[in-house]
Biopython code that builds the backbone (N, CA, C, O; Angstrom):
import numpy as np
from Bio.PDB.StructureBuilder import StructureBuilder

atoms = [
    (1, "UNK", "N", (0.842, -1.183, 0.000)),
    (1, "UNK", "CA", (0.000, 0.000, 0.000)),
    (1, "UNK", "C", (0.884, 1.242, 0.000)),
    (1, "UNK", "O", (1.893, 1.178, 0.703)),
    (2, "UNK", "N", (0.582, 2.722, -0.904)),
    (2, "UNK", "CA", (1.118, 3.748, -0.653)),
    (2, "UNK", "C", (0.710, 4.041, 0.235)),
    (2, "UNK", "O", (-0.305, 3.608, 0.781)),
    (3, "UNK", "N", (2.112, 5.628, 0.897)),
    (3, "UNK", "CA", (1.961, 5.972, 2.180)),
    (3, "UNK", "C", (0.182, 6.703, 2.045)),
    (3, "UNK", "O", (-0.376, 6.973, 0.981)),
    (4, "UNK", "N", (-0.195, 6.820, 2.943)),
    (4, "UNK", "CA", (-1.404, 7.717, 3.367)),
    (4, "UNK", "C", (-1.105, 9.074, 3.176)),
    (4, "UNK", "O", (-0.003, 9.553, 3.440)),
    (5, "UNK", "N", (-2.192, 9.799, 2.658)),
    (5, "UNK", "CA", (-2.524, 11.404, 2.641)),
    (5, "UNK", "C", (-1.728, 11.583, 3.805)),
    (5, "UNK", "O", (-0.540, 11.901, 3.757)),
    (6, "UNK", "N", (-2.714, 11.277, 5.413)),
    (6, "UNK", "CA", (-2.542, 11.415, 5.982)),
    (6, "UNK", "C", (-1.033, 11.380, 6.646)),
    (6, "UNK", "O", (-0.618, 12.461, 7.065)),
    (7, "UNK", "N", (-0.210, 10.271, 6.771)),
    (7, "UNK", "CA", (1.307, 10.326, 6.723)),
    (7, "UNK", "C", (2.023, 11.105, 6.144)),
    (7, "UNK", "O", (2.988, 11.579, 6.744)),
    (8, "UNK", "N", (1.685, 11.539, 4.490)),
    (8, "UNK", "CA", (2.412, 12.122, 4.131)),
    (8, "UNK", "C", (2.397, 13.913, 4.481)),
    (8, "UNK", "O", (3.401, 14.610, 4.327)),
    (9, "UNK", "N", (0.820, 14.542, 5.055)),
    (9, "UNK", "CA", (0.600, 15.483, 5.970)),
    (9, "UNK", "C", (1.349, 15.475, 7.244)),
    (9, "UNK", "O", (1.381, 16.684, 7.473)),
    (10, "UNK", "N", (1.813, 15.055, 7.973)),
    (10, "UNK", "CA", (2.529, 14.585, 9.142)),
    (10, "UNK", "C", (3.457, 14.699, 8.628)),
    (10, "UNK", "O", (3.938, 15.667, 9.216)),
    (11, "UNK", "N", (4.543, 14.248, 7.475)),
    (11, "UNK", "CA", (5.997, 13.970, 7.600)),
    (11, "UNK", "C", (6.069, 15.532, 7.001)),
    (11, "UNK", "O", (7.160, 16.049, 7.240)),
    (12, "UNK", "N", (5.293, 16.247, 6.397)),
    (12, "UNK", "CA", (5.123, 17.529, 6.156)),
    (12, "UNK", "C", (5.587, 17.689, 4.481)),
    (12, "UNK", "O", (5.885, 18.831, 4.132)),
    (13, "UNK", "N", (5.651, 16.696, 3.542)),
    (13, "UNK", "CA", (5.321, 16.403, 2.304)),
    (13, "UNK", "C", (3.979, 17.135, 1.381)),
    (13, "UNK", "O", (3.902, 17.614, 0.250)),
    (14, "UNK", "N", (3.011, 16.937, 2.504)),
    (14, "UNK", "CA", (1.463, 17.492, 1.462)),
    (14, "UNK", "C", (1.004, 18.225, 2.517)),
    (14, "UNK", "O", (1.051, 17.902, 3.703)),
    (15, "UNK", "N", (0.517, 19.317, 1.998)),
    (15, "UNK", "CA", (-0.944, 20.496, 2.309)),
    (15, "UNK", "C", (-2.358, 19.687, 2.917)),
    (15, "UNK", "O", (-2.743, 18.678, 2.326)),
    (16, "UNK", "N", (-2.795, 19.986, 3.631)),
    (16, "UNK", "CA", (-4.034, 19.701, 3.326)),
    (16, "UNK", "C", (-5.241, 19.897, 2.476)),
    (16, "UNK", "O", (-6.299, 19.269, 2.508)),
    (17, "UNK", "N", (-4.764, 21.226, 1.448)),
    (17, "UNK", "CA", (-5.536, 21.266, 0.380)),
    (17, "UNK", "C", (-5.599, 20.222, -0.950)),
    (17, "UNK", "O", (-6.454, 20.252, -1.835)),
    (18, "UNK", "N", (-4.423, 19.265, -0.841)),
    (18, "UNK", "CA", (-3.765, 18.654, -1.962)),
    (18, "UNK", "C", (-4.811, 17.090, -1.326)),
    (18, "UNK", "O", (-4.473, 15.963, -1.687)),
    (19, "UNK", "N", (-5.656, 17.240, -0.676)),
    (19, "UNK", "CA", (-6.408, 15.740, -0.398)),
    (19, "UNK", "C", (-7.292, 15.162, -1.507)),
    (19, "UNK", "O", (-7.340, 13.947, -1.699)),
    (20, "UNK", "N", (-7.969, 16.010, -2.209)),
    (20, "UNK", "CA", (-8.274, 15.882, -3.534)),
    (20, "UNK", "C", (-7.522, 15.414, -4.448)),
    (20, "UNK", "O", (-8.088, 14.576, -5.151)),
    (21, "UNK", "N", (-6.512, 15.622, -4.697)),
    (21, "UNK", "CA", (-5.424, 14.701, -5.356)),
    (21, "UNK", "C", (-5.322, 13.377, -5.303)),
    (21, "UNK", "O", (-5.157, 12.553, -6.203)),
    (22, "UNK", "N", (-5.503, 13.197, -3.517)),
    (22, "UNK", "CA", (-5.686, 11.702, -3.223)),
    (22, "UNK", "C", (-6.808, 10.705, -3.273)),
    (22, "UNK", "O", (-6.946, 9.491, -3.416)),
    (23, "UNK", "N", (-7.623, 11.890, -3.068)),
    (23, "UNK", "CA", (-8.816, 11.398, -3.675)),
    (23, "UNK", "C", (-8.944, 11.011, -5.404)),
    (23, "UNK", "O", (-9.704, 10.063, -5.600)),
    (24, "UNK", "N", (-8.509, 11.420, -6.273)),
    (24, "UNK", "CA", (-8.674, 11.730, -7.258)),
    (24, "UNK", "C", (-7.873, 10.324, -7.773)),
    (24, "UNK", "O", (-8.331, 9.525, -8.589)),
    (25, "UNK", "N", (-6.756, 10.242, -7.191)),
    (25, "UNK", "CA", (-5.804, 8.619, -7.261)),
    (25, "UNK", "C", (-6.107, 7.675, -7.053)),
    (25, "UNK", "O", (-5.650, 6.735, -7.702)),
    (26, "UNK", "N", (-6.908, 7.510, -6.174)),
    (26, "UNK", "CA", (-7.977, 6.486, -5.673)),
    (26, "UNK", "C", (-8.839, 6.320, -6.522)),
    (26, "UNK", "O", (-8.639, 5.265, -7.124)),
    (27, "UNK", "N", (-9.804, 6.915, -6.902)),
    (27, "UNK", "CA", (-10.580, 6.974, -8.004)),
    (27, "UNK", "C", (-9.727, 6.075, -9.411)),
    (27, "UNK", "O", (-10.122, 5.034, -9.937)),
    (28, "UNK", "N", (-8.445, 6.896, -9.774)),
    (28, "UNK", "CA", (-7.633, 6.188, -10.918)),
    (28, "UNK", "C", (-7.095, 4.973, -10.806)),
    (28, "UNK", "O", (-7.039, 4.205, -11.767)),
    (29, "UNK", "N", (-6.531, 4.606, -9.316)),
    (29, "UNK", "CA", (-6.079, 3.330, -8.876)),
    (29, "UNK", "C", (-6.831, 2.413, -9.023)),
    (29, "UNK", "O", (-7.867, 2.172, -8.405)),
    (30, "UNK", "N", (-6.170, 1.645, -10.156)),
    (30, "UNK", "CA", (-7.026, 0.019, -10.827)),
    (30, "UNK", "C", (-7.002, -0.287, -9.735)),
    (30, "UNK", "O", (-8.181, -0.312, -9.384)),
    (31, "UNK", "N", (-5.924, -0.747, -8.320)),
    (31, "UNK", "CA", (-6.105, -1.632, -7.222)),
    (31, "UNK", "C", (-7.095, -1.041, -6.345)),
    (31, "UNK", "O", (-7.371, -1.903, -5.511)),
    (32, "UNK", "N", (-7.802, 0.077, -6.117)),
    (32, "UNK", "CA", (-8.416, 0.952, -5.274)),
    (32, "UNK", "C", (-9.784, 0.304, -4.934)),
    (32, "UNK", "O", (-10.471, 0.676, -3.982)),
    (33, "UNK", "N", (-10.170, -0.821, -5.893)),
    (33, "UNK", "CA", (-11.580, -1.858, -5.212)),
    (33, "UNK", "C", (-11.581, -2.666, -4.204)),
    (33, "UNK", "O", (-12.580, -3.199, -3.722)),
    (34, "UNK", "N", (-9.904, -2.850, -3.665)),
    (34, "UNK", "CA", (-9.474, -3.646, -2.810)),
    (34, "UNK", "C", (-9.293, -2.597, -1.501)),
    (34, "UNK", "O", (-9.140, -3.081, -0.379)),
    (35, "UNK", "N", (-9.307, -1.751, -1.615)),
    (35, "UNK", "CA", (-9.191, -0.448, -0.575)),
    (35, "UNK", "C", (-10.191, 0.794, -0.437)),
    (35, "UNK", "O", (-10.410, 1.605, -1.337)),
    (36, "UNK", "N", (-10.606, 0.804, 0.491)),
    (36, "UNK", "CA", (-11.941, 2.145, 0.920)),
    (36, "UNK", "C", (-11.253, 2.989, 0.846)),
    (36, "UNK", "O", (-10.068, 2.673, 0.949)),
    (37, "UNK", "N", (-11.550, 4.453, 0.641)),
    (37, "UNK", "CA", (-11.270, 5.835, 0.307)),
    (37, "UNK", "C", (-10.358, 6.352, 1.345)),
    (37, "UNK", "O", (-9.260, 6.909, 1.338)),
    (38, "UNK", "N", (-11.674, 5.755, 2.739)),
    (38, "UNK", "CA", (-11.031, 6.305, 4.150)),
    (38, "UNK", "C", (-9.447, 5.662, 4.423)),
    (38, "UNK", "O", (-8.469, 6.324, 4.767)),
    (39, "UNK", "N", (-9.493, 4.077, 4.149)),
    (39, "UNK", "CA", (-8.087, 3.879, 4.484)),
    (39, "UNK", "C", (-6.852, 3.878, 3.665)),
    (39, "UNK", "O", (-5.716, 3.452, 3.874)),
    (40, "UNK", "N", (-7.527, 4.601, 2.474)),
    (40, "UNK", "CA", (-6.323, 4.842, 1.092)),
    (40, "UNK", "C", (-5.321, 6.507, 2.135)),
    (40, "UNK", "O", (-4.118, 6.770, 2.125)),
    (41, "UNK", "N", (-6.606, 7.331, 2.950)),
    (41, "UNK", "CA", (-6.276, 8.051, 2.935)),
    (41, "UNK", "C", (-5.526, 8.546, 4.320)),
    (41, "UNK", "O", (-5.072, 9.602, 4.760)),
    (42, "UNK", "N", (-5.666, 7.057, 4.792)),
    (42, "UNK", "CA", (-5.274, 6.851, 6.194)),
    (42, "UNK", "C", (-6.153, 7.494, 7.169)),
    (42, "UNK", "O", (-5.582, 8.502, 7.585)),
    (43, "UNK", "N", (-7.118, 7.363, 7.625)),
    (43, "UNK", "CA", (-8.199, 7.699, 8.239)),
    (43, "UNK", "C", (-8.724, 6.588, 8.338)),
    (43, "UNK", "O", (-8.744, 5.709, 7.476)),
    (44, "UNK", "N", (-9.374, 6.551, 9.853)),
    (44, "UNK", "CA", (-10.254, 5.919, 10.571)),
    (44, "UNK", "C", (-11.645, 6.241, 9.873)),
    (44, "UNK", "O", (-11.866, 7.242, 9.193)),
    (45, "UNK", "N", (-12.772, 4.968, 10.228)),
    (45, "UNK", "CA", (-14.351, 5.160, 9.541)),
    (45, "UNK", "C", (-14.982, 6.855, 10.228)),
    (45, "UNK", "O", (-15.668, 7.734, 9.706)),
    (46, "UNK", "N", (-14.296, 6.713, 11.721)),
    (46, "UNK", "CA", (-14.738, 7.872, 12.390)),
    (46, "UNK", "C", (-13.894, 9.201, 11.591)),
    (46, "UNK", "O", (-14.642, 9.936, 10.946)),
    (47, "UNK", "N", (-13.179, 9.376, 11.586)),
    (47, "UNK", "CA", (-12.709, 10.363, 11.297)),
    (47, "UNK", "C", (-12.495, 10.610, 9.711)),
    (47, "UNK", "O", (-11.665, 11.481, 9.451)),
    (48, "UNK", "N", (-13.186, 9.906, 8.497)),
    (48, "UNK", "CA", (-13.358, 10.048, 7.565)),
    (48, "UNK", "C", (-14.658, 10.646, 7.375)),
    (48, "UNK", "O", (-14.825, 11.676, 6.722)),
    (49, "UNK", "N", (-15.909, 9.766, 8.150)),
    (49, "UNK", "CA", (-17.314, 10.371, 8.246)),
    (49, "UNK", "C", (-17.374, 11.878, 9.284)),
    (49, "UNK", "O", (-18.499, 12.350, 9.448)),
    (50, "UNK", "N", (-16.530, 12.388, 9.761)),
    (50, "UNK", "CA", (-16.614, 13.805, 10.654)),
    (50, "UNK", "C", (-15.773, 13.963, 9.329)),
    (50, "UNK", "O", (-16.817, 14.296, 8.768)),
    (51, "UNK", "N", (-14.741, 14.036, 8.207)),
    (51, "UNK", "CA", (-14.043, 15.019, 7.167)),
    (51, "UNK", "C", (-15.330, 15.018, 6.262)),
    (51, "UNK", "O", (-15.872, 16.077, 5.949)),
    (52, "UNK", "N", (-15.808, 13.769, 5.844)),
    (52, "UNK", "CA", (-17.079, 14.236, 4.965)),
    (52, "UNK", "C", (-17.603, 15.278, 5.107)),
    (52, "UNK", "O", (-17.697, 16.220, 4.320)),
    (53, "UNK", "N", (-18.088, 15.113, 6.445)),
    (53, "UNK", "CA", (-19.393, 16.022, 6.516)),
    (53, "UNK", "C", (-18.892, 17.774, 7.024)),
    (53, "UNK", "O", (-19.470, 18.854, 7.144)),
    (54, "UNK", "N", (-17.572, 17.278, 7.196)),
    (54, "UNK", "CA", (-17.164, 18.659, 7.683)),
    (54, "UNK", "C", (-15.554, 18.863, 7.086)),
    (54, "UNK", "O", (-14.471, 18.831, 7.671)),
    (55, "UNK", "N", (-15.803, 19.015, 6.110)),
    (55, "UNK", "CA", (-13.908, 19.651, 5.821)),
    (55, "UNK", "C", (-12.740, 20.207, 6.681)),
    (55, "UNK", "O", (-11.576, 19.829, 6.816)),
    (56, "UNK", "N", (-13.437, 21.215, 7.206)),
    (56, "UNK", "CA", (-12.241, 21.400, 7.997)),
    (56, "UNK", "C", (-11.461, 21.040, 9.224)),
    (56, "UNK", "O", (-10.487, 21.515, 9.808)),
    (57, "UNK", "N", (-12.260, 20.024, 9.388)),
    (57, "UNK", "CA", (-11.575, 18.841, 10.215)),
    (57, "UNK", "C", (-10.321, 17.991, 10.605)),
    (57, "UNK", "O", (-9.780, 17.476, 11.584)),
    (58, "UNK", "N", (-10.085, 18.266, 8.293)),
    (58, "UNK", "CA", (-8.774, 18.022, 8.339)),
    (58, "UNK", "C", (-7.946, 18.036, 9.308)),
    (58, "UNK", "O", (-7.733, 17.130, 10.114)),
    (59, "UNK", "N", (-7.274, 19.473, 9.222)),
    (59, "UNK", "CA", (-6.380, 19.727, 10.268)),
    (59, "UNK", "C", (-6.255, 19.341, 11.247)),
    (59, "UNK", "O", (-5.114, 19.218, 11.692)),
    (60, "UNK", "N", (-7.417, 18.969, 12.042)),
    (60, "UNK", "CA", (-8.053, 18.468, 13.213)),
    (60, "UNK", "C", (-7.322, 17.306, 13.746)),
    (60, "UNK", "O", (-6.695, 17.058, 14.776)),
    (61, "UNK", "N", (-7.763, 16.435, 12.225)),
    (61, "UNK", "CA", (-7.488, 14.816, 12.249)),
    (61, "UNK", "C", (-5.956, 14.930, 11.829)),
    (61, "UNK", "O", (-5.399, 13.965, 12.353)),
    (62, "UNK", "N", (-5.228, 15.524, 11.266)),
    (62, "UNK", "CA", (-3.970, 15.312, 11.499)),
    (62, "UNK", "C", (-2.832, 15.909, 12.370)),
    (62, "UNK", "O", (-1.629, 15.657, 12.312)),
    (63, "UNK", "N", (-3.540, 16.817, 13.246)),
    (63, "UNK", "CA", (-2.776, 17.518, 14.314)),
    (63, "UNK", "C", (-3.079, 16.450, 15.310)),
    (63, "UNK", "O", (-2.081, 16.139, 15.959)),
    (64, "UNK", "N", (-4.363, 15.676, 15.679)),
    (64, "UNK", "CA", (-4.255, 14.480, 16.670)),
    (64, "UNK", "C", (-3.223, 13.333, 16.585)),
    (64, "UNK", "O", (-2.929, 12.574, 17.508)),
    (65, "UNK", "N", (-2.585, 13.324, 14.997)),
    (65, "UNK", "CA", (-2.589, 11.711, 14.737)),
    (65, "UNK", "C", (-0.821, 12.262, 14.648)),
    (65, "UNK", "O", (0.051, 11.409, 14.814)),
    (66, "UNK", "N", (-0.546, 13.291, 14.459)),
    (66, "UNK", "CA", (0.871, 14.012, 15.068)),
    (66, "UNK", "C", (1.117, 13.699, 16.399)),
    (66, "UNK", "O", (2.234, 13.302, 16.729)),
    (67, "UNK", "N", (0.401, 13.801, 17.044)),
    (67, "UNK", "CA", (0.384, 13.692, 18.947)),
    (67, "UNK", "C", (0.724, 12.247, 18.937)),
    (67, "UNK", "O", (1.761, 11.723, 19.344)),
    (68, "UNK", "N", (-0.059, 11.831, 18.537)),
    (68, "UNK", "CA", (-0.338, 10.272, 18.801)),
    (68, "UNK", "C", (-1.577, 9.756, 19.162)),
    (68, "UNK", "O", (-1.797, 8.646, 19.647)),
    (69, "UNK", "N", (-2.512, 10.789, 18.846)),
    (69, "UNK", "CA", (-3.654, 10.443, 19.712)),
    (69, "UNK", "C", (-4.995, 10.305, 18.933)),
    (69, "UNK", "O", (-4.832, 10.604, 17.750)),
    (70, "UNK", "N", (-6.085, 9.996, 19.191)),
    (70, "UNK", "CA", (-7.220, 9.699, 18.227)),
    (70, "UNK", "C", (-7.936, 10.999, 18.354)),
    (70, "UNK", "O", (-7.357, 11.722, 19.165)),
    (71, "UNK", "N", (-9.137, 11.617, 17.761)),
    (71, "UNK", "CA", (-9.320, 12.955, 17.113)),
    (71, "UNK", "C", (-10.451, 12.834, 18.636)),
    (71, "UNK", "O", (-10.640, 13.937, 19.150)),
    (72, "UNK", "N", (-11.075, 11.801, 19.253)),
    (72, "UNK", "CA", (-11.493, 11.697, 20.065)),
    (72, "UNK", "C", (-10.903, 12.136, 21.720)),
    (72, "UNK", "O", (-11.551, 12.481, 22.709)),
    (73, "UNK", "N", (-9.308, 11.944, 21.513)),
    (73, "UNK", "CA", (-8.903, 12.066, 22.924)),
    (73, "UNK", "C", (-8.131, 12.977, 22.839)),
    (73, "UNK", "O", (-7.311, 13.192, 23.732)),
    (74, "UNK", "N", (-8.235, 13.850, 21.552)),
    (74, "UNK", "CA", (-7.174, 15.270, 22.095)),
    (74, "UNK", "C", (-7.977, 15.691, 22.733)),
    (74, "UNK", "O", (-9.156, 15.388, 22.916)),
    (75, "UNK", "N", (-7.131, 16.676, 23.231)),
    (75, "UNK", "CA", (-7.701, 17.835, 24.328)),
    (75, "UNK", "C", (-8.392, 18.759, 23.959)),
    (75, "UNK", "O", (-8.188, 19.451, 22.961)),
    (76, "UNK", "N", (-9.492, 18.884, 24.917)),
    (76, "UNK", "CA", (-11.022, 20.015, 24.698)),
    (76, "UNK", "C", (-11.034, 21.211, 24.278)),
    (76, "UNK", "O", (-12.043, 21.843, 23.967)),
    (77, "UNK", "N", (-9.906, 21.593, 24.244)),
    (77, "UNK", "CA", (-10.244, 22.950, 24.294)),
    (77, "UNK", "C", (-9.682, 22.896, 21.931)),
    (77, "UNK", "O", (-10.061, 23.523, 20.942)),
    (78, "UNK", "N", (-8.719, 21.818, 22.187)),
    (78, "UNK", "CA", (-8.682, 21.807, 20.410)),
    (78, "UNK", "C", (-9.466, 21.249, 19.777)),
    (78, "UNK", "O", (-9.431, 21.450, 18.563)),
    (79, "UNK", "N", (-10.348, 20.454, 20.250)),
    (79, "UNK", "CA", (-11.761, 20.265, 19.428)),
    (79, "UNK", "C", (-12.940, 20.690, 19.798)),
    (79, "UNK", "O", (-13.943, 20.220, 19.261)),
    (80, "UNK", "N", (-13.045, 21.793, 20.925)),
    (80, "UNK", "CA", (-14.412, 22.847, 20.852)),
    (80, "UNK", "C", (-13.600, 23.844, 19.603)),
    (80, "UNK", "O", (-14.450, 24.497, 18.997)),
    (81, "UNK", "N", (-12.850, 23.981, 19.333)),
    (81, "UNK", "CA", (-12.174, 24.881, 18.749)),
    (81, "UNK", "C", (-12.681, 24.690, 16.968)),
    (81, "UNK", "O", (-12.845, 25.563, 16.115)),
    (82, "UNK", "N", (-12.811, 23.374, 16.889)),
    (82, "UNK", "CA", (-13.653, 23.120, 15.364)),
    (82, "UNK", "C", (-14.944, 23.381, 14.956)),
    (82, "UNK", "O", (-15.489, 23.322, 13.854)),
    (83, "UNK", "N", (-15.396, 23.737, 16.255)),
    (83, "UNK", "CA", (-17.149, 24.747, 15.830)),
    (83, "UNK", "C", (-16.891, 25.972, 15.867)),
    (83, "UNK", "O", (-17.488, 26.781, 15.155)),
    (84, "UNK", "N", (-15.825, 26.342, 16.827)),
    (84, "UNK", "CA", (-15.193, 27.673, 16.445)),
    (84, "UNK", "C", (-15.432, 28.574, 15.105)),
    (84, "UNK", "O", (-16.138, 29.555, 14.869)),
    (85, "UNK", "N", (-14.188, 27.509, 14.055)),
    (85, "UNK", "CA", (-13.950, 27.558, 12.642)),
    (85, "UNK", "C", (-15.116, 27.367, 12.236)),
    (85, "UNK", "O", (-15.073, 28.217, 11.347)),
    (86, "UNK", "N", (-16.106, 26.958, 12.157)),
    (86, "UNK", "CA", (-17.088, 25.867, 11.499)),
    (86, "UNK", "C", (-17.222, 27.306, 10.491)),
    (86, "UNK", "O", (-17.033, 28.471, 10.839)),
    (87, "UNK", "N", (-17.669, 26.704, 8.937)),
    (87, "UNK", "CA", (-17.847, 28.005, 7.748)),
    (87, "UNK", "C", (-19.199, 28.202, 7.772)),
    (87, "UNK", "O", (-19.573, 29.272, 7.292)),
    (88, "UNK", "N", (-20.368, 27.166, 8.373)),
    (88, "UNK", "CA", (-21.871, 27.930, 8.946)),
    (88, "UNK", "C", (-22.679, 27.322, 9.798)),
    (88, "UNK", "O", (-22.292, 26.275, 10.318)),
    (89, "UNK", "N", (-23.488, 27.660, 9.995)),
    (89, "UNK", "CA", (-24.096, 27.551, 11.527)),
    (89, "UNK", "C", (-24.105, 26.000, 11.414)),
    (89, "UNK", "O", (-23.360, 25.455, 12.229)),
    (90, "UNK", "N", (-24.866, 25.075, 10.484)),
    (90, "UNK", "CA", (-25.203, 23.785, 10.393)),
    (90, "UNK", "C", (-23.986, 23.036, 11.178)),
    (90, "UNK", "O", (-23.916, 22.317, 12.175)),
    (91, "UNK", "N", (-23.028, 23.582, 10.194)),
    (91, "UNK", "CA", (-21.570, 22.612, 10.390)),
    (91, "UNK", "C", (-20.900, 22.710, 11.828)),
    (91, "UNK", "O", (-20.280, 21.805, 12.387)),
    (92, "UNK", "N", (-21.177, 24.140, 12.376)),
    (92, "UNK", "CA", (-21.039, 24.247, 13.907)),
    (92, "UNK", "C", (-21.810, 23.058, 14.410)),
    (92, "UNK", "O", (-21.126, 22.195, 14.961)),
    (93, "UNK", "N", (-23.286, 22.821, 14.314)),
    (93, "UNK", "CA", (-24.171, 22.274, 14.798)),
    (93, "UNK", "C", (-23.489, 20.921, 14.526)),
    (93, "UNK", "O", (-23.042, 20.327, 15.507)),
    (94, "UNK", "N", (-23.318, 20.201, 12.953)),
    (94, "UNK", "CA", (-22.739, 19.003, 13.485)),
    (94, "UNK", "C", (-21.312, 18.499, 14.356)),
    (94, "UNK", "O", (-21.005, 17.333, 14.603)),
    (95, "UNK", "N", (-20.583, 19.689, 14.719)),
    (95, "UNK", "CA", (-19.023, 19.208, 15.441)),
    (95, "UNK", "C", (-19.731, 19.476, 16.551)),
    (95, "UNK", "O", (-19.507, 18.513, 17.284)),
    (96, "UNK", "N", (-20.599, 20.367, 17.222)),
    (96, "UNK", "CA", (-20.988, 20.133, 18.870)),
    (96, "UNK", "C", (-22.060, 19.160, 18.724)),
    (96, "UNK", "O", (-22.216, 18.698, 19.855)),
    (97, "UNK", "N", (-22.809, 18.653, 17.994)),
    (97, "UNK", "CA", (-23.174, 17.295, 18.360)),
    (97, "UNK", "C", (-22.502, 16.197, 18.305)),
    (97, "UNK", "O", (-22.714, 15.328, 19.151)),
    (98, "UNK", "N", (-21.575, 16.019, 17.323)),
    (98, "UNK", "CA", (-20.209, 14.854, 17.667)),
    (98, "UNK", "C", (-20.073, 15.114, 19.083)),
    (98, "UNK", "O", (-20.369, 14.327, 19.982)),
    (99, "UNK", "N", (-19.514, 16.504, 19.235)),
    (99, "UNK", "CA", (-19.190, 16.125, 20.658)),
    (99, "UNK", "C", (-19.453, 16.176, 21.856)),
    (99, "UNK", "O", (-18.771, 16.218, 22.879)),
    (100, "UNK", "N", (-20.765, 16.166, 21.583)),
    (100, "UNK", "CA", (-21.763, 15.265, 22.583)),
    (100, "UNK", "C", (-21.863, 13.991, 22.521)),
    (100, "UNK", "O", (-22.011, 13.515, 23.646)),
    (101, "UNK", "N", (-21.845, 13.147, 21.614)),
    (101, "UNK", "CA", (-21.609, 12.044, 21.391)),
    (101, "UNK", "C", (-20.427, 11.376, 21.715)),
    (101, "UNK", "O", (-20.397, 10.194, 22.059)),
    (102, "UNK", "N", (-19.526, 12.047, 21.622)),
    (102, "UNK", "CA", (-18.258, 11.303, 22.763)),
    (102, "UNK", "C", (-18.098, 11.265, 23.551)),
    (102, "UNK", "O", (-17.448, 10.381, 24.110)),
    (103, "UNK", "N", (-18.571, 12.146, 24.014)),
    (103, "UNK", "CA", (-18.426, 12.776, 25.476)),
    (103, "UNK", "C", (-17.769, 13.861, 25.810)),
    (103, "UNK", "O", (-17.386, 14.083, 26.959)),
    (104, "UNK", "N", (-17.618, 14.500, 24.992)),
    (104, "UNK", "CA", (-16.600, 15.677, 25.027)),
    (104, "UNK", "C", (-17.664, 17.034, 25.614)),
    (104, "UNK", "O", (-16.958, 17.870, 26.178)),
    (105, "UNK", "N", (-18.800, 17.335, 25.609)),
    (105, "UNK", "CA", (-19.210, 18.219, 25.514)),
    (105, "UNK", "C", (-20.449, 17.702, 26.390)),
    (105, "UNK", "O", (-20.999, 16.636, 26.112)),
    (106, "UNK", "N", (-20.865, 18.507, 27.463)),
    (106, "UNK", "CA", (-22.260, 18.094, 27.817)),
    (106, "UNK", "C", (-23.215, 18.786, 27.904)),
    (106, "UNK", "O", (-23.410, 20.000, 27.953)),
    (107, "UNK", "N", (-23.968, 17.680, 27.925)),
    (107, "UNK", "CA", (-25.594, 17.989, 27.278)),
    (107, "UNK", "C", (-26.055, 19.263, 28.159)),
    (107, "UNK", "O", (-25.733, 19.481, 29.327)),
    (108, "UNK", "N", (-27.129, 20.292, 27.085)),
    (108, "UNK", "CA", (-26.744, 21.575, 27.976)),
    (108, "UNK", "C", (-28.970, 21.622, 27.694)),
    (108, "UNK", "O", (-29.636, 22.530, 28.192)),
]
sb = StructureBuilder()
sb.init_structure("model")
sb.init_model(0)
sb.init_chain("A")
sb.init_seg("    ")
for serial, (resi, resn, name, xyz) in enumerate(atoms, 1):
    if name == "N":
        sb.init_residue(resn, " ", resi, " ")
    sb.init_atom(name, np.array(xyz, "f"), 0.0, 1.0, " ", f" {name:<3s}", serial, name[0])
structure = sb.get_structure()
């Protein structure tokens, strides 16, 4: 398997704007029926379905996976920080309901 988007974001090789690219390889990759999108791109099911639905997550998911840690157990104050950013109200709405759902955030 090639390295991951994701790895190669970390070793500091690719942008996070350049994920489309990888996407786009995947798509071209004859072997790519043998491999899901999420783990071409090195991403977890969780943290592929929170980039879907929310782009700018990115960063998110690869500043955790720098640490060492899952996008779930960084620290609170850097993932209230992604409704922060959120580009409109909805997308706010889905990162504070994720994180209610982890437990990160409580029910108010």
């Amino acid at each position: 398997m090639n390295i991951s988007f994701i790895d190669v974001c970390i070793s500091g090789d690719a942008f996070l704007d350049e994920v489309d690219d990888y996407v786009d390889a995947w798509h071209d990759d004859n072997t790519s029926e043998d491999v899901e999108l999420y783990e071409y791109l090195g991403m977890t099911w969780q943290e592929y379905s929170l980039w879907v639905t929310n782009p700018n997550i990115l960063g998110s998911i690869v500043n955790a996976r720098k640490k060492g840690l899952s996008l779930e157990s960084a620290p609170v104050h850097e993932i209230h920080a992604l409704a922060a950013r959120a580009s409109s109200k909805e997308e706010a709405q889905r990162v504070m309901s994720w994180l209610k759902r982890i437990g990160k955030l409580d029910e108010a």
